[in-house]
C-alpha positions as CSV (number, residue, x, y, z in Angstrom):
1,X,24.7,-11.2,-2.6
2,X,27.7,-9.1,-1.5
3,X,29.9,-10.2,-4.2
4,X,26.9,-9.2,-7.0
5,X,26.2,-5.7,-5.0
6,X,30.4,-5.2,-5.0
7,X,30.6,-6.1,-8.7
8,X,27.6,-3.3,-9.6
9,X,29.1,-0.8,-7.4
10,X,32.6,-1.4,-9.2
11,X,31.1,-1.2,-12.5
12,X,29.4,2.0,-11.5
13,X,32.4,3.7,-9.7
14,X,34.6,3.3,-12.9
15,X,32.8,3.3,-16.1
16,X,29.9,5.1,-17.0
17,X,29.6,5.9,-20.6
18,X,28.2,8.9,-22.0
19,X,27.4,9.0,-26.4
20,X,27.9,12.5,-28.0
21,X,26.4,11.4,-31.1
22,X,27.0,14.9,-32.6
23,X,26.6,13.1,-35.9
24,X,25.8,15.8,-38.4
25,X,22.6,15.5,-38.9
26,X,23.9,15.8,-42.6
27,X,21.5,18.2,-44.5
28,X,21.6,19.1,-47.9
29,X,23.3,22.3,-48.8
30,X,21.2,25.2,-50.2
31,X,22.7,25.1,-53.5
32,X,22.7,29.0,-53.6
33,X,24.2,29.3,-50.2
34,X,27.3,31.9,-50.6
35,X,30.3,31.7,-47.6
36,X,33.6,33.0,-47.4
37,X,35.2,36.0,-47.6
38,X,33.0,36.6,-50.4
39,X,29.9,36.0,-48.7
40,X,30.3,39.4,-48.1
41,X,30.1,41.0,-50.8
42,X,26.8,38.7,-51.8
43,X,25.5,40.2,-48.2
44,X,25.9,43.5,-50.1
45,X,24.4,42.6,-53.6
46,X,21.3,41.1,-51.3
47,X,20.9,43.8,-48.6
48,X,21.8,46.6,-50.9
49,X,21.5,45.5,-54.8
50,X,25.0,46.6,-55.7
51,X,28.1,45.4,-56.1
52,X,31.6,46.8,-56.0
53,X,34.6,46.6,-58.4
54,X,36.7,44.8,-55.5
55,X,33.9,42.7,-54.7
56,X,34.1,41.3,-58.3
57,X,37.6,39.3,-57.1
58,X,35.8,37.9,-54.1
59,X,32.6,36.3,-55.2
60,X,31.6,33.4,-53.8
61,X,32.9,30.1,-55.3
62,X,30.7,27.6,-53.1
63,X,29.6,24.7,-55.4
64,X,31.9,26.0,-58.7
65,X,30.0,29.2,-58.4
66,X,31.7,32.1,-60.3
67,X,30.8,35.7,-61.5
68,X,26.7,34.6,-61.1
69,X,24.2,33.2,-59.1
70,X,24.3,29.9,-61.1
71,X,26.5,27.1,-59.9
72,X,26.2,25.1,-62.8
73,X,27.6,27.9,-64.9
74,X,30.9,26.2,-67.2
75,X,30.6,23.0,-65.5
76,X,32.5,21.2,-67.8
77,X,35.4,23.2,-67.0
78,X,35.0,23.4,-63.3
79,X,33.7,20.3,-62.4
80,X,35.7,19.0,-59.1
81,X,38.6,16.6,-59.4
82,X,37.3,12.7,-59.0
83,X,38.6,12.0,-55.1
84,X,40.8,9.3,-54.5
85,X,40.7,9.1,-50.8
86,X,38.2,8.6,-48.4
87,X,38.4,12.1,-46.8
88,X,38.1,13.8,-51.2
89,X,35.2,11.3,-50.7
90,X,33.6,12.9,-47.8
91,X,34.2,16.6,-48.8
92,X,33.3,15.9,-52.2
93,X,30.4,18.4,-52.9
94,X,27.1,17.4,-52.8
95,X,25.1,17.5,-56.6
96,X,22.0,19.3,-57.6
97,X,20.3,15.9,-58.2
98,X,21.3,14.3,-55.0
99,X,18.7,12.7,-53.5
100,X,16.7,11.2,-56.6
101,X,17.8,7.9,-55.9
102,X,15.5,4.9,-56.2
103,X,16.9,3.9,-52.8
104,X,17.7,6.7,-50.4
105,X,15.7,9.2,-52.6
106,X,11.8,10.6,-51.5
107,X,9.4,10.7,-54.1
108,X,8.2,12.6,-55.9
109,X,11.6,11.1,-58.2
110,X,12.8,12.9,-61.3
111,X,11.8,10.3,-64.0
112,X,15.2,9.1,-65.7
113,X,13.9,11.7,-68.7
114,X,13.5,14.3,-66.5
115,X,17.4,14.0,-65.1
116,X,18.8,13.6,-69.2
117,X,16.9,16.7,-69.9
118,X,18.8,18.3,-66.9
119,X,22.1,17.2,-68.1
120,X,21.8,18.5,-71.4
121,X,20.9,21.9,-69.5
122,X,24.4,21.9,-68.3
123,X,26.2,19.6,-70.5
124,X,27.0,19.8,-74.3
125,X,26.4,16.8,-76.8
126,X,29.8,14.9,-77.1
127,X,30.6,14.3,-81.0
128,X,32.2,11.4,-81.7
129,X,35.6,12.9,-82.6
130,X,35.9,14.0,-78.9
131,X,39.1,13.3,-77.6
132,X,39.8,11.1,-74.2
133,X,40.5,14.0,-72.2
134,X,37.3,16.2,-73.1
135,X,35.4,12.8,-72.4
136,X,36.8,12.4,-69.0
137,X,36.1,16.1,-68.0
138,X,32.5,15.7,-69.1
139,X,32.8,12.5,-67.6
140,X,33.5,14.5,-63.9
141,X,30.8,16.7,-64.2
142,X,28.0,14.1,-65.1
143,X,29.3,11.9,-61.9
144,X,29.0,15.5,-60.2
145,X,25.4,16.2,-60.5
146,X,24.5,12.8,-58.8
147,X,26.7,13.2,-56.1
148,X,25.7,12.5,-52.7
149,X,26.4,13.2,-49.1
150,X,28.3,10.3,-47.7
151,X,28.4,10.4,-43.7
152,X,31.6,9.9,-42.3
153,X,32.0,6.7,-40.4
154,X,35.4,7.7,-38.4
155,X,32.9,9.6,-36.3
156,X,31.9,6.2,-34.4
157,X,35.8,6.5,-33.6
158,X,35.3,10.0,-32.3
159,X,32.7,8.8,-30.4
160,X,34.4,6.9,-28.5
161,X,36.9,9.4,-26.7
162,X,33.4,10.9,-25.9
163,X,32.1,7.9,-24.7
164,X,33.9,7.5,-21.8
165,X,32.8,11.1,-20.5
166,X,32.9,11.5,-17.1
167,X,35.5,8.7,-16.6
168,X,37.9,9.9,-13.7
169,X,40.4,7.5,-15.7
170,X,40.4,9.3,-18.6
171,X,44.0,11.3,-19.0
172,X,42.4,14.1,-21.1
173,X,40.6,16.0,-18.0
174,X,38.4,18.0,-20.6
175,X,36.3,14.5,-20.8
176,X,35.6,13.9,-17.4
177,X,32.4,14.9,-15.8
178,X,32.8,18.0,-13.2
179,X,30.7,19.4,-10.5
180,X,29.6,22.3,-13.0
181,X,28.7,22.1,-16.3
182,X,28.5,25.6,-18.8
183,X,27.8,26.2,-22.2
184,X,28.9,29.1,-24.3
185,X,26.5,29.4,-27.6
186,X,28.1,31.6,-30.3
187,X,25.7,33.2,-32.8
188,X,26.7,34.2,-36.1
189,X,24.8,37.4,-36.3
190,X,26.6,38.6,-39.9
191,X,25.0,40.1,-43.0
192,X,24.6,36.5,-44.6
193,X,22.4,35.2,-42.2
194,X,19.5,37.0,-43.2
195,X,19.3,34.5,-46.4
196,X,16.1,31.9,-46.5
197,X,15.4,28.7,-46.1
198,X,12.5,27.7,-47.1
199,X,10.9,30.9,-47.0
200,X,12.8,31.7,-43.2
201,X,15.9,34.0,-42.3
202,X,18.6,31.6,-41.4
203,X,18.8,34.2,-38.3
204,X,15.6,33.6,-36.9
205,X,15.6,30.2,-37.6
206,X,19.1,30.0,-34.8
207,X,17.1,32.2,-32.5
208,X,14.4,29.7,-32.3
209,X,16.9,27.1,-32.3
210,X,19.1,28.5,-29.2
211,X,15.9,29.0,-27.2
212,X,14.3,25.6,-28.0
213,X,17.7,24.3,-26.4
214,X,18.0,26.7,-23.1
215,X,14.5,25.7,-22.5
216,X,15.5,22.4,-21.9
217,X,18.2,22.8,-20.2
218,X,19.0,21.5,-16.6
219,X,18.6,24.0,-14.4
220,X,22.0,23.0,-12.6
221,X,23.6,24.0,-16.0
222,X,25.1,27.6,-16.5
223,X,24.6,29.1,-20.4
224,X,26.0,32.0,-21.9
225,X,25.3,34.0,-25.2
226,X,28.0,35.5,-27.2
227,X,27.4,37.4,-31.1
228,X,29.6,38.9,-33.8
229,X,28.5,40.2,-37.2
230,X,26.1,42.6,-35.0
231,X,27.6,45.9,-35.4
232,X,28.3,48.1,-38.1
233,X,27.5,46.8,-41.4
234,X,28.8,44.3,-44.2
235,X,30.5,47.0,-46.7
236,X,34.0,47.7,-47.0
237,X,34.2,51.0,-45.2
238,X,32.5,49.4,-42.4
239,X,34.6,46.1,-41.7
240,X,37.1,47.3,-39.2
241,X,34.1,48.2,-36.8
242,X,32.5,45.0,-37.6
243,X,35.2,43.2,-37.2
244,X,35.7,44.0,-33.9
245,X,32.1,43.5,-32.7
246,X,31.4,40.7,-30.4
247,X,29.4,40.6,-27.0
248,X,28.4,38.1,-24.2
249,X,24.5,39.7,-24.5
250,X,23.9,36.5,-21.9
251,X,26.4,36.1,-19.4
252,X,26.6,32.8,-18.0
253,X,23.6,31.9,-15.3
254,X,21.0,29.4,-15.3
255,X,18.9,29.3,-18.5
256,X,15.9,31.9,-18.5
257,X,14.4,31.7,-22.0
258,X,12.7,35.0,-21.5
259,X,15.5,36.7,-20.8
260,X,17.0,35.0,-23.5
261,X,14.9,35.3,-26.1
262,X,14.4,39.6,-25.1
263,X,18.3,39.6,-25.6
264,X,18.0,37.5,-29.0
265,X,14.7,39.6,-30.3
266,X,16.5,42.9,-32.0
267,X,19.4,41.2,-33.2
268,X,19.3,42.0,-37.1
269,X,21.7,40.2,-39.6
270,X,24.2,43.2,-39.9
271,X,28.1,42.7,-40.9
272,X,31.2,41.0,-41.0
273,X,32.2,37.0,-39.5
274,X,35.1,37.9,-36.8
275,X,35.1,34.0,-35.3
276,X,38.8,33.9,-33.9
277,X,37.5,37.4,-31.7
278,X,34.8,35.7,-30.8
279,X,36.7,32.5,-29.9
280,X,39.4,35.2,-27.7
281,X,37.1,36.5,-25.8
282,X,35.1,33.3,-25.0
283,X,38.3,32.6,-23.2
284,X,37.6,35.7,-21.1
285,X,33.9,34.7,-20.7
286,X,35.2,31.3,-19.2
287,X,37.4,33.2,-17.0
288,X,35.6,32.3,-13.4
289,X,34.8,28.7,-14.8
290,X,38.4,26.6,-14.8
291,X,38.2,23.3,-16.1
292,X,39.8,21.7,-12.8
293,X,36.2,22.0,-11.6
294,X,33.7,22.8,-14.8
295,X,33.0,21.0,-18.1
296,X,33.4,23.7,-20.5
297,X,31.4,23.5,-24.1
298,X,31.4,26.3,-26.6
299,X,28.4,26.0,-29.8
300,X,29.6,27.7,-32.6
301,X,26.4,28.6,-34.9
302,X,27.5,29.9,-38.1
303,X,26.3,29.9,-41.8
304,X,30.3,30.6,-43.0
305,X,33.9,31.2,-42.5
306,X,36.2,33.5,-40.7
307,X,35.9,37.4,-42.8
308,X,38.2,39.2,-40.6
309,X,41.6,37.8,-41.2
310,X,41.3,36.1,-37.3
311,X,42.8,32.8,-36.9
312,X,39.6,31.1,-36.0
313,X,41.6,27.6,-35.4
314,X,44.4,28.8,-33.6
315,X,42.1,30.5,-30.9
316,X,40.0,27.4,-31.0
317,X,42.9,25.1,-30.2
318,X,44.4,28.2,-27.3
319,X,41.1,27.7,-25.8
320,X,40.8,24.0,-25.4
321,X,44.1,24.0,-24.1
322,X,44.3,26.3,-21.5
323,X,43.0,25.5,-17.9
324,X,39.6,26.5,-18.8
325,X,39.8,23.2,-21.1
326,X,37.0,23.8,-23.3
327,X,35.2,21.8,-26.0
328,X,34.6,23.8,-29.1
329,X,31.6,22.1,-30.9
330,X,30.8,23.8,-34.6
331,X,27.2,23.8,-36.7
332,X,27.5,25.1,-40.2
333,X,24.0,26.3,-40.7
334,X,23.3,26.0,-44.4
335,X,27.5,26.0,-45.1
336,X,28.8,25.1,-48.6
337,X,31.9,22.7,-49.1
338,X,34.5,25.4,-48.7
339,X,33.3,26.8,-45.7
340,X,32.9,23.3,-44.1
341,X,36.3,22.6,-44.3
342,X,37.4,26.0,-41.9
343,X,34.6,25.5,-39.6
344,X,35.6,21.4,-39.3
345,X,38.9,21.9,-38.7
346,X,38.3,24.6,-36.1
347,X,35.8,21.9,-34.4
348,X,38.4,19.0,-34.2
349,X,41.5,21.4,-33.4
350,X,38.9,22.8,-30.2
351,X,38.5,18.9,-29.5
352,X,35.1,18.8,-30.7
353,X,32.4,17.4,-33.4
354,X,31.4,19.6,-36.8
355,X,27.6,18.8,-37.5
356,X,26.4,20.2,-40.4
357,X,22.7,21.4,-40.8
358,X,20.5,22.7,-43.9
359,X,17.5,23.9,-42.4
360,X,15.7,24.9,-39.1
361,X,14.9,21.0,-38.1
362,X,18.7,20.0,-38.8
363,X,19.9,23.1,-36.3
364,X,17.5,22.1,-33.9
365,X,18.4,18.3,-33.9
366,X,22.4,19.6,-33.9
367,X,22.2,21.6,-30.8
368,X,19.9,18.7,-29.3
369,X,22.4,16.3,-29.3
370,X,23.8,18.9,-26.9
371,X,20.9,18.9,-24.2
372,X,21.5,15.1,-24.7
373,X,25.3,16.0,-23.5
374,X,24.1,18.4,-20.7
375,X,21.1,15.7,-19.3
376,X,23.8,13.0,-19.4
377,X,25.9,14.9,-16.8
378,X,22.7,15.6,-14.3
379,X,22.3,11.9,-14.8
380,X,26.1,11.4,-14.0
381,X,25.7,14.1,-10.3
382,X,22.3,11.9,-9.7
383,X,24.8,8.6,-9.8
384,X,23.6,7.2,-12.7
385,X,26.1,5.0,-14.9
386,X,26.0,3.2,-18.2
387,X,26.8,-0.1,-19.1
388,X,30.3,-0.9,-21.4
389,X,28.4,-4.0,-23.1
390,X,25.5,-1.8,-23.9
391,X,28.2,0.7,-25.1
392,X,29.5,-1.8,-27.7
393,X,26.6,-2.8,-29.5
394,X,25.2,1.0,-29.6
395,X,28.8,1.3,-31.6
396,X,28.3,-1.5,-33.2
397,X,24.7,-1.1,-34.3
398,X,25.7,2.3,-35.7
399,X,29.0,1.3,-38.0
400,X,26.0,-1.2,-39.5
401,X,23.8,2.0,-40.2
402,X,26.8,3.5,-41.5
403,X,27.6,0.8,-43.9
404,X,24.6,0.5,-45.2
405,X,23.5,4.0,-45.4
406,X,26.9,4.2,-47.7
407,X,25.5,0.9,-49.2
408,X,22.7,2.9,-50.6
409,X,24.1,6.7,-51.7
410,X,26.6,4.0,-54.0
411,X,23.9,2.1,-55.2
412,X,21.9,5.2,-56.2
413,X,25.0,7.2,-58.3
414,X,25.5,3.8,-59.8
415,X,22.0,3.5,-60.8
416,X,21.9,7.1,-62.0
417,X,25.2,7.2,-64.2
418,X,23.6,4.4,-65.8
419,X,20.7,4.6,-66.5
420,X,21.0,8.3,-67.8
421,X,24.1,7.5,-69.5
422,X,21.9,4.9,-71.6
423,X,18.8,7.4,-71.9
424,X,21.5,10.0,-73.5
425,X,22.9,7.3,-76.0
426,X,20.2,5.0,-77.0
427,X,17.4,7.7,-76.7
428,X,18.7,11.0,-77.5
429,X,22.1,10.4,-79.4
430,X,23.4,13.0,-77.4
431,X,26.7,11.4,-76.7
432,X,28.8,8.8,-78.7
433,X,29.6,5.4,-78.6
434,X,33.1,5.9,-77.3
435,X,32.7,8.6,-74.7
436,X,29.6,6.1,-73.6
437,X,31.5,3.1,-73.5
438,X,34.2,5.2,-71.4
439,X,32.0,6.8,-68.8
440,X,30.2,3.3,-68.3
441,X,33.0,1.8,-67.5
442,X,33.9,4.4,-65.2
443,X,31.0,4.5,-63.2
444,X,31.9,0.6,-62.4
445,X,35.4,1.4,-61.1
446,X,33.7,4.6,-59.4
447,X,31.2,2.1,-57.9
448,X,34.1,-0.6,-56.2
449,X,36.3,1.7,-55.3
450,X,33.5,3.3,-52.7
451,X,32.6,-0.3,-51.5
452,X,36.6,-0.8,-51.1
453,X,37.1,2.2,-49.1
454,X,33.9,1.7,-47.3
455,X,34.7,-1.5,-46.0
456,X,38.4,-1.3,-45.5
457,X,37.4,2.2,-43.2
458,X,34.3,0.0,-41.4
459,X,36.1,-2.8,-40.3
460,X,39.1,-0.4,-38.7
461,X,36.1,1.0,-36.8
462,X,34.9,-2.4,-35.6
463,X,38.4,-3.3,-34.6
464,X,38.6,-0.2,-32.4
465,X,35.1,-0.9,-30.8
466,X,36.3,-4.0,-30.0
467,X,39.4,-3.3,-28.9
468,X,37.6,-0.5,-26.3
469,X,35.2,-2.6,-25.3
470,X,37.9,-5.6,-23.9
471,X,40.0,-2.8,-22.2
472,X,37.4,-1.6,-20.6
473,X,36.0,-5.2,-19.7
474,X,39.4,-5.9,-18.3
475,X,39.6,-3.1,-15.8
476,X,36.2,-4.0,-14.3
477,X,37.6,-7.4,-14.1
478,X,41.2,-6.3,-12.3
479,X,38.9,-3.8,-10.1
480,X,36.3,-6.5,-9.3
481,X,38.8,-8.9,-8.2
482,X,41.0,-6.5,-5.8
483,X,37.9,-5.6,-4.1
484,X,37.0,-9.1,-3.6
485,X,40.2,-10.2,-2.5
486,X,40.1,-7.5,-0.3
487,X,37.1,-8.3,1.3
């Protein structure tokens, strides 16, 4: 009896396990969405219905998109390069027929006929004189439009430096537990955000979002509310002031959604994107909270990247590493491929997760995964503590889900290419024997090389599990024993 009550206590005193599963909740990407510097200058075109010589050089490029609102415009000739990596694999853009899968797709499914007639929208008939080259560029585009969203495995891996949160073994102090937890949300409040989705501002869809998550906050948990992009306005002669504009409207206490949400209320989608500012002075707003004693997480919110020549990443990685030791944690809200890459990098230099979200439900599940951070803590004060075994097979049980939700996305562009690749040369004679003998082959070698890259990067991830789990095992063992002996 005293050995089994020793054992549990040991267990308790040094591992208890906490899973950030701040997976992206991988939405699809509006495929009008507009982000970057130029996402300005669409801000003006919406707000305003004009545009500006020297906003001509800066229009939004998000999914190929050039001097128009179509981002299927010249495909042929803009059509990405094929990625031969598995990170060109995960930021490979997503296609304006993804999702029309007979495996991962919801009906109602385009009918194969439906999908050829969309490719000859945006493709032109191949003759058979066509040379290899043209073939292979159309050959890039077609693979293109079926393109899917593949979920990125290696965050099981970064799951499990957060697993261990709360550990007092841990050497990286930002991941153990403290007496006091707060959490900085950053609002992108800039011109762009009064875009739709689904008939909804993208701003009042984060205001909603931020108050479903303070009201379900601890109580014991401190929050705090910081904006840009609310001041001034998103035209040229207006960026300096707007690019200085960022305020704590919600300095850290307590969450009170009604004080909240009467702070949030007249917030209007307004100017310019100043993240590094914002990221500066959330260094200031931490300024009573060091990390010696506080778990310190910043929620970045934004729908694009940095307009105000800050160095969004740099302040990111100053933050996390001073004694405040914060953990900066990014949602791109509605974010096109370019702007994903900024905002990711600016998550992992802070030591944090990107999640990306398309709509209102995909925010809302992002900054839940949050709360889920922030209840795990209360549950860590109240003495509660997490099993490494159970740990495992969670891990384990999600690199399957991963394997075969990559199982399916290759499965579905396989079954695509083909099958439209046959309607457009047997039906419609719309492209030649040789470019389809060429593209069908392709779409095979496309197809293994996915599998290859999938498994080789899944079994790496199972190793490490593994590898976690027996070091772990071990040093309940080695603490086990010396108490026993001691006893």
């Amino acid at each position: 009896m005293c050995i089994t009550h020793l054992k549990n206590s040991m267990i308790m005193l040094f591992f208890f396990t906490l899973v950030i599963v701040l997976l992206g909740c991988t939405g699809q990407e509006s495929e009008s969405k507009q982000e970057n510097e130029s996402k300005v200058d669409t801000e003006e075109a919406i707000n305003n219905n004009e545009d500006d010589e020297e906003g001509e050089d800066n229009r939004d490029k998000e999914n190929f998109n050039e001097e128009d609102s179509d981002p299927l415009k010249n495909l042929i000739e803009r059509a990405p390069e094929e990625p031969t990596t598995f990170d060109e694999i995960i930021s490979y853009p997503v296609g304006p027929l993804a999702g029309n899968g007979d495996i991962t797709g919801e009906e109602p499914i385009m009918e194969i006929e439906e999908k050829a007639a969309f490719v000859k929208e945006v493709l032109p008939s191949i003759e058979e004189e066509e040379n290899e080259e043209y073939i292979d560029q159309w050959w890039r585009a077609f693979r293109y439009i079926f393109s899917e969203e593949y979920p990125d495995p290696r965050q099981i891996l970064e799951e499990i430096n957060f697993t261990h949160f709360g550990n007092a073994e841990l050497e990286d102090d930002r991941f153990q537990f403290k007496d006091q937890v707060n959490v900085l949300l950053i609002l992108d409040v800039s011109g762009s955000m009064a875009n739709e989705v689904n008939g909804k501002s993208m701003l009042e869809m984060a205001k909603e979002s931020i108050l479903n998550f303070s009201s379900d906050l601890p109580e014991e948990a401190n929050v705090g509310v910081r904006v840009y992009g609310h001041e001034g306005s998103n035209k040229r002669e207006t960026q300096e002031k707007s690019c200085q504009a960022t305020e704590l409207i919600y300095d850290f206490q307590p969450s009170n959604t009604t004080d909240i949400e009467a702070v949030l209320e007249p917030l209007a989608p307004t100017g310019w994107t100043p993240i590094g500012l914002s990221l500066e002075k959330a260094k200031e707003d931490f300024e009573l909270f060091p990390g010696e004693n506080n778990t310190n997480l910043v929620y970045i919110v934004s729908d694009g990247v940095e307009t105000c020549e800050g160095d969004p990443v740099a302040a990111a990685q100053e933050l996390a590493e001073s004694d405040i030791q914060s953990i900066v944690n990014v949602i791109g809200f509605n974010v096109g491929i370019e702007g994903q890459a900024q905002l990711r990098e600016i998550a992992e230099t802070g030591g944090g997760i990107y999640t990306n979200a398309g709509d209102e439900e995909e925010l809302k599940e992002a900054l839940g995964q949050g709360e889920a951070l922030i209840k795990r803590w209360k549950d860590w004060k109240n003495g509660e503590r997490f099993n490494v075994y159970e740990q495992r097979e969670e891990q384990k049980l999600a690199l399957l889900k991963e394997r075969s939700s990559w199982y399916n996305l290759i499965e579905d562009e396989a079954s695509n290419h083909r099958m439209v690749l046959r309607h457009l040369f047997h039906e419609e004679n719309y492209i030649s024997r040789t470019a389809y003998d060429y593209m069908y082959s392709k779409q095979w070698d496309k197809r293994d090389f996915y599998f290859e890259i999938r498994d080789t990067e899944i079994e790496e991830l199972k190793e490490e599990v593994e590898k976690n789990y027996e070091t772990q095992l071990e040093k309940i063992n080695e603490e086990y024993e010396e108490t026993v002996n001691d006893d």
